[in-house]
C-alpha positions in Angstrom: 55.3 100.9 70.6 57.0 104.4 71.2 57.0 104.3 74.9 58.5 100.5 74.9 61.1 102.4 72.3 62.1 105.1 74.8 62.1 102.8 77.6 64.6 100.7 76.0 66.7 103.8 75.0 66.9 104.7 79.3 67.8 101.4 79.9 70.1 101.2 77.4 71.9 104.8 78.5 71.5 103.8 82.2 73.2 100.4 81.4 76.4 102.3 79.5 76.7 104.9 82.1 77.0 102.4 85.2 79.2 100.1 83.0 81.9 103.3 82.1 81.6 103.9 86.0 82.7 100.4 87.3 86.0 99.6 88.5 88.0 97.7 86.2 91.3 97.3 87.2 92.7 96.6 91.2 93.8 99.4 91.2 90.9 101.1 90.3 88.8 98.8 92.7 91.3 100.2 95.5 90.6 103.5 94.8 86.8 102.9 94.9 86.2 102.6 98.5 87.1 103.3 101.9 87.7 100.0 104.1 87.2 98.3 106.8 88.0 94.6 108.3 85.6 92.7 108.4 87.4 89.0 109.8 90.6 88.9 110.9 92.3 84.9 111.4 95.8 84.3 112.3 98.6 82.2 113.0 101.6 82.2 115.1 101.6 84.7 118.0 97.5 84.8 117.9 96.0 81.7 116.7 92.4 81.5 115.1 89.7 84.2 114.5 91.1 87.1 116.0 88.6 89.5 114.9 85.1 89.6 113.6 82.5 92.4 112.5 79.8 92.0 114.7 81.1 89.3 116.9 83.9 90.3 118.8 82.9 92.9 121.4 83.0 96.8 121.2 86.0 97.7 123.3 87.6 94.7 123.6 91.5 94.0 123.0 91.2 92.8 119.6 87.9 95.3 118.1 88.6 96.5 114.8 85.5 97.5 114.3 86.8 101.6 113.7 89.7 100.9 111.6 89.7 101.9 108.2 91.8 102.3 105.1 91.3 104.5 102.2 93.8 104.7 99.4 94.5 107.6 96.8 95.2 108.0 93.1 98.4 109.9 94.3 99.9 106.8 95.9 99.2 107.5 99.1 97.1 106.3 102.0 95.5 107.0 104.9 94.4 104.4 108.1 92.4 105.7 111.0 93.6 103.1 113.7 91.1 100.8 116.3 90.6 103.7 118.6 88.7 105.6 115.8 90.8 108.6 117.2 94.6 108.3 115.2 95.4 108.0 111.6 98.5 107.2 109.9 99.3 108.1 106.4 101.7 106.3 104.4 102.3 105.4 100.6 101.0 102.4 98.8 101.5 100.5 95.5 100.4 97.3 93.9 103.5 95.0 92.7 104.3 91.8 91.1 101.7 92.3 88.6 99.1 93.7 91.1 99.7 89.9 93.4 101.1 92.0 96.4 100.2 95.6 97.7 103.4 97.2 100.0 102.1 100.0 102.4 105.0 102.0 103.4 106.5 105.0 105.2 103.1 104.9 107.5 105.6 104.7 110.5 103.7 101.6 111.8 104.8 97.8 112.0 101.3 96.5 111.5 100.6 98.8 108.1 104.1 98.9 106.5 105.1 96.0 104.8 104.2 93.9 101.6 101.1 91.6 101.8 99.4 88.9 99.1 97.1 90.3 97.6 94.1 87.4 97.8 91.1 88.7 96.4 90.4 91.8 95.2 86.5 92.4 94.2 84.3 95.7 94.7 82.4 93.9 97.7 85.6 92.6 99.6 89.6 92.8 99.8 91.9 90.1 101.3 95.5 90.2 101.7 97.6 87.9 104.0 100.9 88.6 105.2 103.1 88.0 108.2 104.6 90.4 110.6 106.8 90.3 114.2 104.6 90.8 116.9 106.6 90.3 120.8 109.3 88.3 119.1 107.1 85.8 117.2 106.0 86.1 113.5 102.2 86.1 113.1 100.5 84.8 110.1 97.8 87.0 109.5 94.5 86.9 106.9 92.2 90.2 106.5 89.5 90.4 105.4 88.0 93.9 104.1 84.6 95.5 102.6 83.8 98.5 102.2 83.0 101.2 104.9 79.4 101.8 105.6 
C-alpha cells in the first residue's frame, strides 16, 4: 500500500509540473518552438501545392525545406531563409484578438505583412495571407510544425 501511495504522489507531481509547463496562450505557443513549413498551397501567381516536406525535391525552385522561423518574448523575430545560409530579423505581434500575426520591418516582401492566423496548436501553425509576387497577388496557405 505505501509504494502504490508514493507512486501516485510522482505521478501526481509529474502531472502538475508538465501541466504549469504547457503553452497556454498563442502567444505562448509562438514562443515555444522554432518553425518550419511543412505544406505550402497557393493561389494566383502559383497555383496548387507549391511545397511539401519530404516531397518536393532538395534543391529545387520551390524547397523550403531550410527555412525556419523562431519568434521572441521581446517582439521580435528571426527567419533563416530557403538557402539555410541568410536570416532576416524583423518584429512580430499577434492582432485582432490573436486572429492575425503582422511580421514587420524584416526588410522582406514575403515575411512582412499581416497574415490569418488559422490554427495555432503546439504540433502545427497555419496562417494564410496574400502577397504581390511579378505583378500578380498570390493567395498563399502555410503550414508549419515545429523544427526537428
Amino acid at each position: 500500500m505505501r509504494y502504490i501511495y508514493i507512486l501516485f504522489c510522482l505521478i501526481f507531481l509529474i502531472a502538475c509540473q508538465d501541466s504549469s509547463l504547457d503553452p497556454r496562450t498563442k502567444t505562448e505557443i509562438l514562443l515555444s518552438k522554432t518553425w518550419q513549413i511543412q505544406e505550402i498551397t497557393a493561389s494566383g501567381y502559383l497555383n496548387g501545392t507549391v511545397y511539401q516536406r519530404g516531397r518536393t525535391a532538395e534543391g529545387s525552385q520551390y524547397d523550403m525545406s531550410k527555412v525556419r522561423l523562431t519568434f521572441f518574448s521581446n517582439g521580435t523575430c528571426l527567419a533563416i531563409d530557403n538557402t539555410g545560409n541568410n536570416t532576416a530579423s524583423g518584429k512580430w505581434k499577434l492582432i485582432n484578438n490573436d486572429k492575425q500575426l503582422q511580421i514587420f520591418e524584416t526588410n522582406y516582401f514575403v515575411l512582412d505583412g499581416i497574415g490569418e492566423v488559422n490554427s495555432l496548436l503546439k504540433t502545427e501553425f497555419v496562417f494564410s495571407g496574400t502577397r504581390s509576387y511579378k505583378s500578380t497577388f498570390v493567395n498563399a496557405t502555410v503550414r508549419m510544425v515545429p523544427a526537428n
